[in-house]
N, CA, C and O atoms as CSV, one atom per row, in Angstrom:
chain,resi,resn,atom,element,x,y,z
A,1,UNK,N,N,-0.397,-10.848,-39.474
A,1,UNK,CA,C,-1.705,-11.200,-39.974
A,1,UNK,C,C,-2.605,-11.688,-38.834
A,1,UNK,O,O,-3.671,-11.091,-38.687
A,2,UNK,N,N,-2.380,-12.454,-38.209
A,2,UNK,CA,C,-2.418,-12.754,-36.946
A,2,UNK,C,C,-2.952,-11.781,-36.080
A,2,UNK,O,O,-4.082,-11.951,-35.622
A,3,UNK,N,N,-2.224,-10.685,-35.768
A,3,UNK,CA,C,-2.731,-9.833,-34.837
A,3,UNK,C,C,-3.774,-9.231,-35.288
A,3,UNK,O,O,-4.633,-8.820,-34.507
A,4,UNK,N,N,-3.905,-9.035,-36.954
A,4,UNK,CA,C,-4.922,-8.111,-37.435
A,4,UNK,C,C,-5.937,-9.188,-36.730
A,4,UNK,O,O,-6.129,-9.075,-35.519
A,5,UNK,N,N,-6.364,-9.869,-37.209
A,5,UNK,CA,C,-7.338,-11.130,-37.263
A,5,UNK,C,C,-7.727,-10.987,-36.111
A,5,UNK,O,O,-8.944,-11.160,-36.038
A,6,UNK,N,N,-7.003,-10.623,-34.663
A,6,UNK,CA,C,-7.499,-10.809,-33.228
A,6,UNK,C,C,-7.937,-9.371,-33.222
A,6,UNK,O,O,-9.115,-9.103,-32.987
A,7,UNK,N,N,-7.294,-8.690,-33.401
A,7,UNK,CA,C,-7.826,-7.238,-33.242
A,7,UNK,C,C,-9.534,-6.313,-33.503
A,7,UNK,O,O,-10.276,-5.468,-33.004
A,8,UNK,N,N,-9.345,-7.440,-34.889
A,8,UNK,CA,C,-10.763,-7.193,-35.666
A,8,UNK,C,C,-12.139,-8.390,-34.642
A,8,UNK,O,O,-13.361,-8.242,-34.592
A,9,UNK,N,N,-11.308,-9.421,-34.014
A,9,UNK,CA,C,-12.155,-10.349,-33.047
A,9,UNK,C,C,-12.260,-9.443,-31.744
A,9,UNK,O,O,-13.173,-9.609,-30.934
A,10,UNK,N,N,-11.375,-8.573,-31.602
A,10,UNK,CA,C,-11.835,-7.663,-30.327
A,10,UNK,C,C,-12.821,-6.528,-30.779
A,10,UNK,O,O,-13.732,-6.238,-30.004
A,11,UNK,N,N,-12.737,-6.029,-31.677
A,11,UNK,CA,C,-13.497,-5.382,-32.202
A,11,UNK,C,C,-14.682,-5.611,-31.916
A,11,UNK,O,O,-15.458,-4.951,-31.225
A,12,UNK,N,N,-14.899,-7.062,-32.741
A,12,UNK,CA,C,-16.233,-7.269,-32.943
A,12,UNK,C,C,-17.341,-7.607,-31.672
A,12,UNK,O,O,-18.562,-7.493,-31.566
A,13,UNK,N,N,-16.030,-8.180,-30.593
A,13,UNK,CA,C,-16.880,-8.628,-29.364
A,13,UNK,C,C,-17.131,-7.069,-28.658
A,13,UNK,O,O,-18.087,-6.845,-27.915
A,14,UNK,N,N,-16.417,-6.358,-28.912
A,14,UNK,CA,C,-17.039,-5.080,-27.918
A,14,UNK,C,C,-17.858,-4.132,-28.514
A,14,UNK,O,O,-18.241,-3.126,-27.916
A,15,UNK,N,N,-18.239,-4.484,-30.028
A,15,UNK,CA,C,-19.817,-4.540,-30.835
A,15,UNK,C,C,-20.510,-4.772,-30.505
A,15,UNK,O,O,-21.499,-4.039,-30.515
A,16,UNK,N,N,-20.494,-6.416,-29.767
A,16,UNK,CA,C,-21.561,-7.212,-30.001
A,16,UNK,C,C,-21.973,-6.871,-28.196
A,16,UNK,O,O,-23.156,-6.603,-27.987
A,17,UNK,N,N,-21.104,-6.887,-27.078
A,17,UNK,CA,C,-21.271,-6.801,-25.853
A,17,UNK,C,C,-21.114,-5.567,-25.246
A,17,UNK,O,O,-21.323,-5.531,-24.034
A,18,UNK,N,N,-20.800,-4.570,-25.803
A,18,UNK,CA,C,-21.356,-3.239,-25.823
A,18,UNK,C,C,-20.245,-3.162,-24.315
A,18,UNK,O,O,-19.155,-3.650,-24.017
A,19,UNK,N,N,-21.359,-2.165,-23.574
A,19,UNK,CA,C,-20.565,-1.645,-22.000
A,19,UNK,C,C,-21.407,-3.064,-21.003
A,19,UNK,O,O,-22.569,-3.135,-20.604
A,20,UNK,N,N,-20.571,-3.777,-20.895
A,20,UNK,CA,C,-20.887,-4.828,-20.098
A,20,UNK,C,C,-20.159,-4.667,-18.409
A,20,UNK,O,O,-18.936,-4.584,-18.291
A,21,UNK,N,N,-20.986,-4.644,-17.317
A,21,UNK,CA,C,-20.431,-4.268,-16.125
A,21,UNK,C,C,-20.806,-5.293,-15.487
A,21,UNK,O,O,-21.929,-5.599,-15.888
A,22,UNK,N,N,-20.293,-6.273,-14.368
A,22,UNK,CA,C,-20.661,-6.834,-13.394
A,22,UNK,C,C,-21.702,-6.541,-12.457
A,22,UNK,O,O,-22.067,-5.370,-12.348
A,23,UNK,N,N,-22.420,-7.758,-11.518
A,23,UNK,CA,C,-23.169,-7.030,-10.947
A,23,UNK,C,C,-22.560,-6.604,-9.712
A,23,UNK,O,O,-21.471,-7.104,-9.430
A,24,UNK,N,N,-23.228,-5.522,-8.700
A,24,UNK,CA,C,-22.985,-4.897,-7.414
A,24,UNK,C,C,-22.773,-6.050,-6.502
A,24,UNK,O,O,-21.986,-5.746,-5.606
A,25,UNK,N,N,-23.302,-7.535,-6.411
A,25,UNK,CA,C,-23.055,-7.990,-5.308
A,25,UNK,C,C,-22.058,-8.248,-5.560
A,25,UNK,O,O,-21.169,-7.828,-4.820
A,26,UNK,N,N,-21.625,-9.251,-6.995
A,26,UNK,CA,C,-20.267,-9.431,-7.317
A,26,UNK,C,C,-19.289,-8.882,-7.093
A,26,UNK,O,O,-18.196,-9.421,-6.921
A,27,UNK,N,N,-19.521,-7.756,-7.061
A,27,UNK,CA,C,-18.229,-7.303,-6.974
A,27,UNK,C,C,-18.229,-6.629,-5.434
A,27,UNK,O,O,-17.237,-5.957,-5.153
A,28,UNK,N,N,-19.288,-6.770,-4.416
A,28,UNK,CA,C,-18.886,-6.539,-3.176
A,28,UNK,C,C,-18.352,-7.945,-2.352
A,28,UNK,O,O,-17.760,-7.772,-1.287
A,29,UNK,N,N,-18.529,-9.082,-2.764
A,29,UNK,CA,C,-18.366,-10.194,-2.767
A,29,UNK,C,C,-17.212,-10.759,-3.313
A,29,UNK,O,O,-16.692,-11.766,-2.832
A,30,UNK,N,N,-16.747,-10.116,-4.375
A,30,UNK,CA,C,-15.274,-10.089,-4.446
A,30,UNK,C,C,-14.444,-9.449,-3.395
A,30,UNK,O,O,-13.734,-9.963,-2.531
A,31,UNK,N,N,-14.700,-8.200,-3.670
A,31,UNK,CA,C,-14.340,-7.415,-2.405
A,31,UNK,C,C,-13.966,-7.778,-1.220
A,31,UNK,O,O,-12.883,-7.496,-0.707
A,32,UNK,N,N,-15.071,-8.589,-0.604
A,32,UNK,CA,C,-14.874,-9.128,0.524
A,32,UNK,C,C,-13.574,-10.167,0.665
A,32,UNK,O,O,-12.698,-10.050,1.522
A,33,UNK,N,N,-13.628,-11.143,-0.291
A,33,UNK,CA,C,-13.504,-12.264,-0.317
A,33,UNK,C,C,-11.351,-12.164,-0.379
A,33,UNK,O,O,-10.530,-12.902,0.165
A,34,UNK,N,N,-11.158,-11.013,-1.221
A,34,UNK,CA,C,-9.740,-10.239,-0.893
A,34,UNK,C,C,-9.535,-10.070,-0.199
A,34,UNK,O,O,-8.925,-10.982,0.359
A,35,UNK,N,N,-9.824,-8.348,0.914
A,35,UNK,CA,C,-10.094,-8.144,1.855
A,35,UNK,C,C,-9.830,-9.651,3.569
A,35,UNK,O,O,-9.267,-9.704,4.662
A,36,UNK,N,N,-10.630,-10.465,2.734
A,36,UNK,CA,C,-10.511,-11.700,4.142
A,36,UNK,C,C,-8.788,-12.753,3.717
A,36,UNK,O,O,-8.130,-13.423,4.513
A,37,UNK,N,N,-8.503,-12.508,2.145
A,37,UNK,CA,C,-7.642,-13.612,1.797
A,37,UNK,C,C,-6.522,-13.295,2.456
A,37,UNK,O,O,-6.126,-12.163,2.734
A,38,UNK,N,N,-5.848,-14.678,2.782
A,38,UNK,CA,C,-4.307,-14.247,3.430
A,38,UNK,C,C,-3.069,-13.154,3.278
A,38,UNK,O,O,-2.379,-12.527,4.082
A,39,UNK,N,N,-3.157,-13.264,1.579
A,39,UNK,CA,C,-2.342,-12.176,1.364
A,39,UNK,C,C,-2.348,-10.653,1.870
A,39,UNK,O,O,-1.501,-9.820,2.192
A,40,UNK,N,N,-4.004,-10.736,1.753
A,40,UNK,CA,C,-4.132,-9.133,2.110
A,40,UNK,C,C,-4.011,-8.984,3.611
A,40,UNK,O,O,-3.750,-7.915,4.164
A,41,UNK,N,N,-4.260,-10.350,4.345
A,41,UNK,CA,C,-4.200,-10.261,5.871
A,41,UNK,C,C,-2.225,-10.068,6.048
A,41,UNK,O,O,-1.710,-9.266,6.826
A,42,UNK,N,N,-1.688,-10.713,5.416
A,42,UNK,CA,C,-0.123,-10.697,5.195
A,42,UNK,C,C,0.520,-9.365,5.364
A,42,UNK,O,O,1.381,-8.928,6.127
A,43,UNK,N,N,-0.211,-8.853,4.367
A,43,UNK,CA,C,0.125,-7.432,4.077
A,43,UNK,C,C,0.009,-6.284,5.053
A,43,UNK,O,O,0.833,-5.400,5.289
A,44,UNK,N,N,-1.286,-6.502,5.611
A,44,UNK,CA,C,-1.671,-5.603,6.232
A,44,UNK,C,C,-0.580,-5.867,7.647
A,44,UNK,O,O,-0.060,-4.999,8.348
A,45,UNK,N,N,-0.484,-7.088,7.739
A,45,UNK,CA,C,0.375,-7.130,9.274
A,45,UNK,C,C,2.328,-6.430,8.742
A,45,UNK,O,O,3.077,-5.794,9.483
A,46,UNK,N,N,2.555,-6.781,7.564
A,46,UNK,CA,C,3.677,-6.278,7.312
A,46,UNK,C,C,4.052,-4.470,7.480
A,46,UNK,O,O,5.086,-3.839,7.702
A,47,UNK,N,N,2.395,-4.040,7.203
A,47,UNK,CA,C,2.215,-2.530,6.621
A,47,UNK,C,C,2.407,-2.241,8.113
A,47,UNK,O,O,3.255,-1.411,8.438
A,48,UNK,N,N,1.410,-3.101,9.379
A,48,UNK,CA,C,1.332,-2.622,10.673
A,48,UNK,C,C,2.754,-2.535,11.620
A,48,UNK,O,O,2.937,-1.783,12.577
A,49,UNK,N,N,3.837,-3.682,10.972
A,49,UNK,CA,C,4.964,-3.504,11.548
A,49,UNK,C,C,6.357,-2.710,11.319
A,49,UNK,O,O,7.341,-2.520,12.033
A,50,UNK,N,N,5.897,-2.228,9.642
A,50,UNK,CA,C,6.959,-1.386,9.476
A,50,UNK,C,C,6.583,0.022,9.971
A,50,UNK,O,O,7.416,0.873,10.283
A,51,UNK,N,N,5.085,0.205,10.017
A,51,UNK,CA,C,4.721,1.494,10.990
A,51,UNK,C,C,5.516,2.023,12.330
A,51,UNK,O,O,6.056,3.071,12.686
A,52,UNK,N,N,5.298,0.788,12.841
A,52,UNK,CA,C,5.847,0.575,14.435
A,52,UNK,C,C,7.332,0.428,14.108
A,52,UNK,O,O,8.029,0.782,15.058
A,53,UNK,N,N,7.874,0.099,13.269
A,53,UNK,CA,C,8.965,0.446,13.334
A,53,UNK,C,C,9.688,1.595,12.854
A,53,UNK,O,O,10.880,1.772,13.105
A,54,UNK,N,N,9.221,2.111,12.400
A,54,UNK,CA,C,9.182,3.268,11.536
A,54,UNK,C,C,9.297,4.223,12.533
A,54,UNK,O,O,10.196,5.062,12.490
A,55,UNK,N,N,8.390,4.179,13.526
A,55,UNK,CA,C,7.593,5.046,14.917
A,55,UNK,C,C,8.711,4.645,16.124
A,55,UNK,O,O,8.937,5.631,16.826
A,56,UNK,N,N,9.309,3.693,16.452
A,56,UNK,CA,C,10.830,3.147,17.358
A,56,UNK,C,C,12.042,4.186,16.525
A,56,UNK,O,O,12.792,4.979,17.094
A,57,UNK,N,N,11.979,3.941,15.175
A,57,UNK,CA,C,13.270,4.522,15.088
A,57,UNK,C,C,13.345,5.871,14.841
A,57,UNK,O,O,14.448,6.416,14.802
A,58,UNK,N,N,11.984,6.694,14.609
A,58,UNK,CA,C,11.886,8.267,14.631
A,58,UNK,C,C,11.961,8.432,16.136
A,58,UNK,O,O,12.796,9.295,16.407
A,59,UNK,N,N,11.384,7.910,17.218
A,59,UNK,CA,C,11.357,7.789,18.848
A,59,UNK,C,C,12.731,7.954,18.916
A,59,UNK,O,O,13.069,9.051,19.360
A,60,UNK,N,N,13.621,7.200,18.611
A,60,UNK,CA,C,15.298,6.582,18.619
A,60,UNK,C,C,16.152,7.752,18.160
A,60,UNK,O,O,17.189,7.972,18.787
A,61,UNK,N,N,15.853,8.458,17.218
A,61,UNK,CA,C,16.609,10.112,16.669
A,61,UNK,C,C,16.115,10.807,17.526
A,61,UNK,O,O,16.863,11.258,18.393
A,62,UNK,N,N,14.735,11.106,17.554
A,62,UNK,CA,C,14.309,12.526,18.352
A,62,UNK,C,C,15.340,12.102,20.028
A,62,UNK,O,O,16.232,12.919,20.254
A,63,UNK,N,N,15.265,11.477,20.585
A,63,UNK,CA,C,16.059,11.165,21.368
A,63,UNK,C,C,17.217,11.554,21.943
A,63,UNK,O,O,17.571,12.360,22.804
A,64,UNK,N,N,17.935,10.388,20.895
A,64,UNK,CA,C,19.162,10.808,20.906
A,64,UNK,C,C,19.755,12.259,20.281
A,64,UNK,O,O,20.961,12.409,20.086
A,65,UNK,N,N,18.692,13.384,19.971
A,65,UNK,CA,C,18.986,14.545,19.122
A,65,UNK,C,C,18.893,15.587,20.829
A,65,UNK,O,O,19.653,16.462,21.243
A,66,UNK,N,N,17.742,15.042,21.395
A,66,UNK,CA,C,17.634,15.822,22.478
A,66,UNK,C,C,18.750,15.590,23.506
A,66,UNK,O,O,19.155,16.418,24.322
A,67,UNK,N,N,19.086,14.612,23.375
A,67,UNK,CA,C,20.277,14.448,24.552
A,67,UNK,C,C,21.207,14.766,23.889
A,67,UNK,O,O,21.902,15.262,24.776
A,68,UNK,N,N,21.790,14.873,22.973
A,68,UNK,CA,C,23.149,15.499,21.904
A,68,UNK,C,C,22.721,16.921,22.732
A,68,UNK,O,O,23.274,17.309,23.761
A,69,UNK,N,N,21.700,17.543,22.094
A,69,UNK,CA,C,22.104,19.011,22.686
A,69,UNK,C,C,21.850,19.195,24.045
A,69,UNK,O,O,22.324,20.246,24.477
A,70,UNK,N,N,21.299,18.563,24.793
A,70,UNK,CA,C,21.599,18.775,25.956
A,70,UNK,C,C,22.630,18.434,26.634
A,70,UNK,O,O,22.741,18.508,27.857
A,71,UNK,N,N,23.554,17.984,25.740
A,71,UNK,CA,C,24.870,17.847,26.515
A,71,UNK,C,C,25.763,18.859,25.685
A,71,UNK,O,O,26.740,19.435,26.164
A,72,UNK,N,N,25.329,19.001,24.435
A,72,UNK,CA,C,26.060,20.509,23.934
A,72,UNK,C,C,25.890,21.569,25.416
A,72,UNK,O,O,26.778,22.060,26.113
A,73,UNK,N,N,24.305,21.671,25.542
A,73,UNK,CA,C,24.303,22.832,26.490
A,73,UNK,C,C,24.960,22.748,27.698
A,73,UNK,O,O,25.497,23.753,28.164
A,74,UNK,N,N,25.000,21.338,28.456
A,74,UNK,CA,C,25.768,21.385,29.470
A,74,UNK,C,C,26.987,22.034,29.684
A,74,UNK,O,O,27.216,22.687,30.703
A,75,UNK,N,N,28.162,21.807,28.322
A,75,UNK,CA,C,28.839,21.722,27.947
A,75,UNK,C,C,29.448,23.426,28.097
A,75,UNK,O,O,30.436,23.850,28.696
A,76,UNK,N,N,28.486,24.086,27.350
A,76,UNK,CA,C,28.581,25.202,27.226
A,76,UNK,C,C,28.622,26.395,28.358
A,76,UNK,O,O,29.316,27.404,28.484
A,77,UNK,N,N,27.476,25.766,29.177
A,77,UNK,CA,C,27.033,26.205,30.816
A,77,UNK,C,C,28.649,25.780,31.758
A,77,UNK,O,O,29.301,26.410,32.591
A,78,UNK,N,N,28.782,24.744,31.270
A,78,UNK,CA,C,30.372,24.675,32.186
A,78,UNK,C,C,31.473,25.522,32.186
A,78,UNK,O,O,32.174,25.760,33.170
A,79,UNK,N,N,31.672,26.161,30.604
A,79,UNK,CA,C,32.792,26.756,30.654
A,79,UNK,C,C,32.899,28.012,30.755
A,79,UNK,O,O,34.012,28.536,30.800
């Protein structure tokens, strides 16, 4: 009963307040205000270090893939 009762109160408020949008500064001003907050500064340094690491350990295979076969080929050239 309960839920009807809220349902019909949502109803009525998006009757009464139609398409209600924030304004443009607000919400570039939000924007910003994320954008500057720690978390997102957090994040972004987490995102920047698993890159770089990401980029060491593809460096770290291609590598060691090229020296695998170049010692296959040595290998081969010897006998």
């Amino acid at each position: 009963m309960a839920e009807f009762d809220l349902q019909k109160l949502e109803e009525r408020f998006s009757q009464l307040l139609g398409n209600q949008r924030p304004r443009s500064s607000y919400v570039k001003r939000l924007k910003d205000e994320l954008k500057n907050s720690r978390i997102f500064e957090y994040r972004r340094s987490i995102g920047a270090i698993l890159v770089a690491s990401l980029g060491v350990v593809f460096a770290g295979a291609l590598s060691f893939s090229i020296a695998l076969l170049a010692q296959k080929a040595r290998r081969r050239l010897s006998l």
